[in-house]
C-alpha positions, -999 to 999 in steps of 0.1 A, spaced: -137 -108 -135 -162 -92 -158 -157 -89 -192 -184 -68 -216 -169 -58 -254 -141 -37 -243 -147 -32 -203 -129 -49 -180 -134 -53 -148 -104 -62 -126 -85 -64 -92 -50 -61 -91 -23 -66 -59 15 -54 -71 41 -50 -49 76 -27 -55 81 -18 -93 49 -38 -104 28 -13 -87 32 8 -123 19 -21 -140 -18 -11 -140 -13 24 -148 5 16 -184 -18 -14 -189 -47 13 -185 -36 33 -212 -30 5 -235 -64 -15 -228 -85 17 -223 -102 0 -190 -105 10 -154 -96 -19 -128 -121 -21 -99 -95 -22 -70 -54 -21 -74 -33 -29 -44 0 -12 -40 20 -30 -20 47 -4 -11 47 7 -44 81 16 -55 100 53 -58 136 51 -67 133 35 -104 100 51 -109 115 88 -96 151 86 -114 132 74 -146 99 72 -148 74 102 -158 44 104 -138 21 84 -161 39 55 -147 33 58 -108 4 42 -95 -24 69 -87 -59 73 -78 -73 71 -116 -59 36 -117 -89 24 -106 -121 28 -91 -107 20 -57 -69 20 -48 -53 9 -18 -19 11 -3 1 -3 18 33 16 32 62 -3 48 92 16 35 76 52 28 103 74 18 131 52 6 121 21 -9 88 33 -13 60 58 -24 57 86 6 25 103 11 -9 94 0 -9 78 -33 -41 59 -32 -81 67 -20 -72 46 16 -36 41 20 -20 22 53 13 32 72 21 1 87 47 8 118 54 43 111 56 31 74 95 35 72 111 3 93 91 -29 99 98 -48 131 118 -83 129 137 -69 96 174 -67 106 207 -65 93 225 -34 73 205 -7 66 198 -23 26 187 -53 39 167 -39 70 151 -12 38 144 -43 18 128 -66 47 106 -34 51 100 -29 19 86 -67 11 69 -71 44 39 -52 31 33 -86 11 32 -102 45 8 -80 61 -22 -82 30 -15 -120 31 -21 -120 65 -52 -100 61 -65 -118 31 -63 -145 50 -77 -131 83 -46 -147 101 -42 -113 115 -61 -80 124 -48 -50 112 -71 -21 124 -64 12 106 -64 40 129 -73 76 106 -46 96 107 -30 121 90 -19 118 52 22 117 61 38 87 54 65 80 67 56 94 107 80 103 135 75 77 164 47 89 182 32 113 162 7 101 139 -17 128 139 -51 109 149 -82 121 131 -114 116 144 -133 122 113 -137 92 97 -143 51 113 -109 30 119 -109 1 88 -95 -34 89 -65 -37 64 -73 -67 35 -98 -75 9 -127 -59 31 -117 -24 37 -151 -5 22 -143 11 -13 -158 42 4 -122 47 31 -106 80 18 -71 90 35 -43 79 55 -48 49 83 -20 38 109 -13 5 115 5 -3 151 19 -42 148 47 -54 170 57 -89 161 100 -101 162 99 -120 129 109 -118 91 73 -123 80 55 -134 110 23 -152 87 20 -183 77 
């Protein structure tokens, strides 16, 4: 972390609600984080009562990345940061089961699961361009041949613009240790 009279320079990783965090810190600290991840970042609380100012966005930050496990529902739909990830079709994660709240909420929280496991290069999660829906019908992700497929985690190059899909089959809660 760099600190210079005033300028900040910072990474953040928030997952559900916290996601807002940096955009209201921002306007109270007058500083621009280098990277924020949004890990699912969350839409019911944020859309029933929150203004815009709240939602985590591109200005956050220099760079912002996204993960999306429960697009649409739980979470954030759509491209909200520069390189955001659909992870599964972004809307149901594999190995989450139960009633539909608790298969939502395993989704929702497995997007934890898949940065630690990239962070941690206990997995690769090659991002596949696409285009910028999120969540995607089974089958139909729109493949765009524009731009180079990334690898999800702490590497991805602060220069990835636009959707990526993520295929990962695995039967577990959170498969990473």
């Amino acid at each position: 972390m760099f600190a210079l009279l005033g300028f900040m320079l910072l990474n953040w990783c928030n997952l559900t609600r916290t996601s807002e965090v940096p955009a209201q810190l921002d306007d109270v600290w007058n500083y621009r984080n280098a990277r924020d991840y949004g890990l699912d970042p969350g839409r019911p609380l944020v859309s029933a009562y929150g203004s815009r100012q709240f939602r985590l966005g591109r200005d956050d930050a220099y760079v912002v990345h996204v993960i999306h496990t429960n697009a649409g529902f739980l979470g954030e739909d759509g491209l909200v940061g520069h390189a955001d990830f659909c992870v599964n079709g972004g809307r149901l994660q594999p190995g989450c089961k139960g009633h539909v709240m608790r298969i939502a909420r395993c989704s929702h929280f497995m997007s934890s699961c898949y940065f630690a496991a990239s962070v941690r290069k206990r997995r690769r999660l090659v991002g596949i361009p696409c285009d910028s829906t999120c969540p995607k019908e089974r089958g139909h992700w729109g493949i765009k041949f524009d731009r180079k497929a990334v690898m999800l985690g702490e590497d991805v190059p602060d220069s990835a613009r636009g959707m990526y899909c993520i295929s990962f089959d695995h039967n577990e809660d959170c498969p990473f240790d």
